[in-house]
Short mmCIF file of the C-alpha atoms (twelve columns), coordinates in Angstrom:
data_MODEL
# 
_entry.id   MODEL 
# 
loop_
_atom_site.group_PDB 
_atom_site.id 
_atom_site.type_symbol 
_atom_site.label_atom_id 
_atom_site.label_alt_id 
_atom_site.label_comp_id 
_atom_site.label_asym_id 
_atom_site.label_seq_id 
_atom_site.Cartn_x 
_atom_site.Cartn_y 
_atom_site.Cartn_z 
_atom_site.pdbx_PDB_model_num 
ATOM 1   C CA . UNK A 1   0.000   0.000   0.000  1 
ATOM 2   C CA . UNK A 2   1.458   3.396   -1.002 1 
ATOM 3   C CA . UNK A 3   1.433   5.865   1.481  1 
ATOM 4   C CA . UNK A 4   -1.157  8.580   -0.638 1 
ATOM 5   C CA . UNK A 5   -3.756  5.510   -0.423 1 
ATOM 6   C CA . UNK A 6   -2.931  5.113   3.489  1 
ATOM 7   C CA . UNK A 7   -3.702  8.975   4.028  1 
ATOM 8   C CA . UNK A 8   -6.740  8.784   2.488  1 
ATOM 9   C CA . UNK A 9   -7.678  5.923   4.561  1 
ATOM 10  C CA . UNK A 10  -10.599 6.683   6.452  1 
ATOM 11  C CA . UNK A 11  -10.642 5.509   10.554 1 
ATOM 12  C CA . UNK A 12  -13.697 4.293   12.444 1 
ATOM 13  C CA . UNK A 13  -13.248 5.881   15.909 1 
ATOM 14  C CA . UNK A 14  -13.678 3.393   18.564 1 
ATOM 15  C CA . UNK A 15  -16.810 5.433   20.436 1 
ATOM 16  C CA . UNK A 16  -19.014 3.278   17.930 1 
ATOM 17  C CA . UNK A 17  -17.393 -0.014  19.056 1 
ATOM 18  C CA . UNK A 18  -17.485 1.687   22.530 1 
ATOM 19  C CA . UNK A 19  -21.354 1.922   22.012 1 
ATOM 20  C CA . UNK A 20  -21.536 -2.115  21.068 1 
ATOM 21  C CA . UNK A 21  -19.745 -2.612  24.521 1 
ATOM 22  C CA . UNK A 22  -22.299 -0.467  26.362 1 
ATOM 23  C CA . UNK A 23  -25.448 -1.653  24.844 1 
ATOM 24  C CA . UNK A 24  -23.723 -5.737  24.776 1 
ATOM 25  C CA . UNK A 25  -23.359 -4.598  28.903 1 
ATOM 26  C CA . UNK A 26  -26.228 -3.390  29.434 1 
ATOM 27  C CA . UNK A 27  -28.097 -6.926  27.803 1 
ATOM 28  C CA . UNK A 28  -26.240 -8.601  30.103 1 
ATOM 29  C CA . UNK A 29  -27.081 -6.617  33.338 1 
ATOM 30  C CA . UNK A 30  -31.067 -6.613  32.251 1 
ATOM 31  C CA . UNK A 31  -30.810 -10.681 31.293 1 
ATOM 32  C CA . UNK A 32  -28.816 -10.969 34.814 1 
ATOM 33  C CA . UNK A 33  -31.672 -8.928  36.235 1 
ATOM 34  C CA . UNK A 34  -34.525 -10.802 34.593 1 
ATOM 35  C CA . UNK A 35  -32.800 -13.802 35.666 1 
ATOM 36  C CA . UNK A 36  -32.812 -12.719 39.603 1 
ATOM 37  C CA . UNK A 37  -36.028 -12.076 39.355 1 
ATOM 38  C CA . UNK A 38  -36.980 -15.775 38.460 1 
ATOM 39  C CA . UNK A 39  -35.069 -17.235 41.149 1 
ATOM 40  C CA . UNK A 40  -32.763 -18.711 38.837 1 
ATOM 41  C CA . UNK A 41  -29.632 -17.639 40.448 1 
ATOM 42  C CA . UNK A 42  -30.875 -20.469 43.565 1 
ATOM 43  C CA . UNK A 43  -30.054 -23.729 43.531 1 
ATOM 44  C CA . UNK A 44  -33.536 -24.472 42.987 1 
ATOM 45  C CA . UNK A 45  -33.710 -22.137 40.510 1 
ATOM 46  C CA . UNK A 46  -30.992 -23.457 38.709 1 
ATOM 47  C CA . UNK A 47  -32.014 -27.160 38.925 1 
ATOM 48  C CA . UNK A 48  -35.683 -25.952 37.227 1 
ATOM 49  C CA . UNK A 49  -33.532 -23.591 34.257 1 
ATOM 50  C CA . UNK A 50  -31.661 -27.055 33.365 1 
ATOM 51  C CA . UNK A 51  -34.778 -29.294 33.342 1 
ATOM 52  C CA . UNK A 52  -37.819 -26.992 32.528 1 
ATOM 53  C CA . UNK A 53  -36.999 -24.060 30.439 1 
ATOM 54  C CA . UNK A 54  -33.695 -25.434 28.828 1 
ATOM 55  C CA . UNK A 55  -34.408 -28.944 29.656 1 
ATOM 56  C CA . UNK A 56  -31.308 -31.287 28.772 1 
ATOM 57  C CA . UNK A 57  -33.079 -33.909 28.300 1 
ATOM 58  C CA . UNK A 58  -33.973 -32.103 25.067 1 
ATOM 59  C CA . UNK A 59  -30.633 -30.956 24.446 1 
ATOM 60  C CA . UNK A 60  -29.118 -32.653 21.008 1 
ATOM 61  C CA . UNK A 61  -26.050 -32.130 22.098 1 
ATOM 62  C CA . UNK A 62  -25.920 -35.320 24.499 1 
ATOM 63  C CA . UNK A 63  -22.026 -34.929 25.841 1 
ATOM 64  C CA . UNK A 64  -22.861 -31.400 26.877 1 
ATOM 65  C CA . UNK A 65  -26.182 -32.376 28.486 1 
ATOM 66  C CA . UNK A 66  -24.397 -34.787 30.353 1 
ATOM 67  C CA . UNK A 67  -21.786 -32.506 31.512 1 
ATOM 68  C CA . UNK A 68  -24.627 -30.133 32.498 1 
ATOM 69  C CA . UNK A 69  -26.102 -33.238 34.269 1 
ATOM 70  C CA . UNK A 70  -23.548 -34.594 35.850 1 
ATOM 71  C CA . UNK A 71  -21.218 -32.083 36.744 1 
ATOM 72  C CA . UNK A 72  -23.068 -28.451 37.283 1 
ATOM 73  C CA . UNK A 73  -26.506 -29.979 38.498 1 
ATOM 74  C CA . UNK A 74  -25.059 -32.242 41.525 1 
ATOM 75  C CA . UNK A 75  -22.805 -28.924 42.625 1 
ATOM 76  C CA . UNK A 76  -25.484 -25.922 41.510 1 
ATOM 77  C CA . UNK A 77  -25.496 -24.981 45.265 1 
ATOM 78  C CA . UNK A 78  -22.240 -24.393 44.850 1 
ATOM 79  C CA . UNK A 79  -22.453 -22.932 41.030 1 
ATOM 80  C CA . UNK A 80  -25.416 -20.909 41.657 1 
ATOM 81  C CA . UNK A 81  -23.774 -18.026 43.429 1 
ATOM 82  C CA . UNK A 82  -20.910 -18.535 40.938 1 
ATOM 83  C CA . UNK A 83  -23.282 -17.410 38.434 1 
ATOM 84  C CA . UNK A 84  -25.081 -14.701 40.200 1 
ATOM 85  C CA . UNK A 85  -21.838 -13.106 40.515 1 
ATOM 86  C CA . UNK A 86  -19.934 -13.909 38.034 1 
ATOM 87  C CA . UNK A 87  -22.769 -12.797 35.093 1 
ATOM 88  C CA . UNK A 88  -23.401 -9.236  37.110 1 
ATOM 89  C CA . UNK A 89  -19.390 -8.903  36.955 1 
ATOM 90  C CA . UNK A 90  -19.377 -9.714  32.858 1 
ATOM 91  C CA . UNK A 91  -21.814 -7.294  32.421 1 
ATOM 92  C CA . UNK A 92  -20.307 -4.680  34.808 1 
ATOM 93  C CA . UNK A 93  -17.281 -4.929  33.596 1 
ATOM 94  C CA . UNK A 94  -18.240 -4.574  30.147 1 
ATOM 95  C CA . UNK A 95  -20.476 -1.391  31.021 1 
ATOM 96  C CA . UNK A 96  -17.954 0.158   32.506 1 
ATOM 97  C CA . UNK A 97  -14.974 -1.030  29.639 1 
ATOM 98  C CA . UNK A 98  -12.412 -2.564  32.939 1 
ATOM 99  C CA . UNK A 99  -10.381 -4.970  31.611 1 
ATOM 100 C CA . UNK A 100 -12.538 -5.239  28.430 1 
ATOM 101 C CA . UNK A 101 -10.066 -7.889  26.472 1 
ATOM 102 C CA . UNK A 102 -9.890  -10.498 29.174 1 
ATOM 103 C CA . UNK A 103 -13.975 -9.388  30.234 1 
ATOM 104 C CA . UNK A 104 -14.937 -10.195 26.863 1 
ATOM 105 C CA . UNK A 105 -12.198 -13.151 26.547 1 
ATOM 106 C CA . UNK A 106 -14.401 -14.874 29.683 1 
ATOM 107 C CA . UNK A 107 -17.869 -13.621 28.750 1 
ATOM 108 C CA . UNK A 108 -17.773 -15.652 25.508 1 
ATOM 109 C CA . UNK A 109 -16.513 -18.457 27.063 1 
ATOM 110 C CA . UNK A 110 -19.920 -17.720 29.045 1 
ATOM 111 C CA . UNK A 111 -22.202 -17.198 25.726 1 
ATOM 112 C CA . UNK A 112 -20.430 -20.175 24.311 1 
ATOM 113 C CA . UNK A 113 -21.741 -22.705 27.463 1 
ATOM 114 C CA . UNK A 114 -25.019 -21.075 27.238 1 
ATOM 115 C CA . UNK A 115 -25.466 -21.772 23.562 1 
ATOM 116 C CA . UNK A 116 -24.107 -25.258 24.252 1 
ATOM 117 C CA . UNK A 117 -27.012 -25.277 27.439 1 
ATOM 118 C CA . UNK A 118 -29.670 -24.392 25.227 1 
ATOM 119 C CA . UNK A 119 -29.154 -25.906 22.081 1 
ATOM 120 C CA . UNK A 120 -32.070 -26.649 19.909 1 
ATOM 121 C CA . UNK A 121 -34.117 -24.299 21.831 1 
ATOM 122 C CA . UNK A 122 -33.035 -20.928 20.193 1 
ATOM 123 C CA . UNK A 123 -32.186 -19.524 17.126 1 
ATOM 124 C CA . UNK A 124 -28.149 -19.957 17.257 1 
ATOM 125 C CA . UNK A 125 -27.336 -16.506 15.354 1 
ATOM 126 C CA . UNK A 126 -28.351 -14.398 18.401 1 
ATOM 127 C CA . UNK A 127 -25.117 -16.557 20.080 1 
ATOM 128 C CA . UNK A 128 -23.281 -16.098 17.051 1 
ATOM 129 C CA . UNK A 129 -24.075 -12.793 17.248 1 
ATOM 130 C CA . UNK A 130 -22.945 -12.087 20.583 1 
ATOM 131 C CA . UNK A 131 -19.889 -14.000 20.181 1 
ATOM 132 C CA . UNK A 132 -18.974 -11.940 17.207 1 
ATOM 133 C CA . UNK A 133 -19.422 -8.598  18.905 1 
ATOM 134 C CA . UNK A 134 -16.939 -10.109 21.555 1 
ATOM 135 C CA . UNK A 135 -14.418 -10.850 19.380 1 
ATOM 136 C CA . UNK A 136 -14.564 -7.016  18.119 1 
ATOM 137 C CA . UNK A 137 -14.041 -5.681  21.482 1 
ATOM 138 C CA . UNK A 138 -11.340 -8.369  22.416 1 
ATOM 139 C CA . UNK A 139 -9.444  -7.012  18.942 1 
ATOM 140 C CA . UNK A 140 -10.120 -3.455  19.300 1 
ATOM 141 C CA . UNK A 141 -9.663  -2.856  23.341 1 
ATOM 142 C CA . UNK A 142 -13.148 -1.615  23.448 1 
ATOM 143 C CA . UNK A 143 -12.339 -0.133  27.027 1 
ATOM 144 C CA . UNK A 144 -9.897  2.292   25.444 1 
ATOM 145 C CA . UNK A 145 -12.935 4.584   24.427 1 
ATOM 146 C CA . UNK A 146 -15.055 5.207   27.041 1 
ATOM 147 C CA . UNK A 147 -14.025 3.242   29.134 1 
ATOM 148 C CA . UNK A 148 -11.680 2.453   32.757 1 
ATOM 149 C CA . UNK A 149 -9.087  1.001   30.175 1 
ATOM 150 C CA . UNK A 150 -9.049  4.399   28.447 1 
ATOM 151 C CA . UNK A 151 -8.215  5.722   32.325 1 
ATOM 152 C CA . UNK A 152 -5.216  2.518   32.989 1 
ATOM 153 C CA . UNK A 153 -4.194  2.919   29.745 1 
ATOM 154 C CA . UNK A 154 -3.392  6.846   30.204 1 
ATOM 155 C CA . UNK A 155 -2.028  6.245   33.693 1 
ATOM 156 C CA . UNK A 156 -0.093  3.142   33.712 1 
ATOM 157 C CA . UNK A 157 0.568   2.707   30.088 1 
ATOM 158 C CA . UNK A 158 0.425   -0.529  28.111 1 
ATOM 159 C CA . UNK A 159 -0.089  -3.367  30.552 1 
ATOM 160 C CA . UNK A 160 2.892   -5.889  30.979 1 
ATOM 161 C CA . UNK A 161 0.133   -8.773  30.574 1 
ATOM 162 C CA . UNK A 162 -1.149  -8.611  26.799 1 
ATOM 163 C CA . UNK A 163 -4.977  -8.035  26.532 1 
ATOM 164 C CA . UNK A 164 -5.679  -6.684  30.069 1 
ATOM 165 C CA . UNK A 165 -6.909  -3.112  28.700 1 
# 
């Protein structure tokens, strides 16, 4: 590329990925909320997610149905609270744009198990979707524009971990 062609380059400024990582946030925080609200955050809760509104049973996908069985059901006193937190946190911390790489590194890894939970019960682009969005922010450092990244970024400089803000 000759450098007349790279002047004349235009730049997307990162407030308009800045505004996916907001509004991607703020679906997380009002799922997370809707989600409190139905008690599904409880052991209890949890148990009737897995076998009434996603039930596994139903699930295609029998090795992840049995993980879901075997492994999160017999401990969801224990992963309950895991994912109370842990879901406000994603969606926090993707609000806010702290630590937006690794944030959106660990809330696809989330998406990804969800899609996995509920497969065959929804329409797998709205994952896809999701996941794809998270990839952009992971690339771009989302938090850099409006963000607390754009704040540790100014005052600390590139971080000695890659992908951190």
């Amino acid at each position: 590329m000759n450098s007349e062609n790279s002047k004349n380059e235009e730049h997307t400024s990162l407030v308009w990925v800045a505004l996916l990582r907001i509004m991607l946030g703020v679906l997380i925080l009002t799922t997370w909320g809707s989600n409190l609200s139905k008690g599904f955050y409880t052991p209890d809760g949890l148990l009737y997610f897995f076998t009434d509104v996603f039930p596994q049973s139903a699930n295609s996908l029998t090795w992840y149905a049995a993980f879901i069985d075997n492994v999160i059901l017999p401990i969801r006193g224990f992963f309950a609270p895991m994912q109370l937190v842990g879901e406000f946190l994603l969606g926090l911390f993707l609000l806010i744009g702290a630590f937006t790489p690794i944030t959106s590194a660990f809330t696809a890894f989330f998406i990804l198990n969800t899609f996995l939970a509920s497969f065959g019960h929804d329409w797998p682009w709205s994952y896809i979707t999701i996941l794809s969005i998270l990839f952009v922010l992971f690339m771009t450092k989302a938090g850099r524009s409006l963000g607390v990244d754009a704040w540790l970024l100014k005052k600390n400089g590139e971080p000695k971990f890659p992908f951190l803000w």
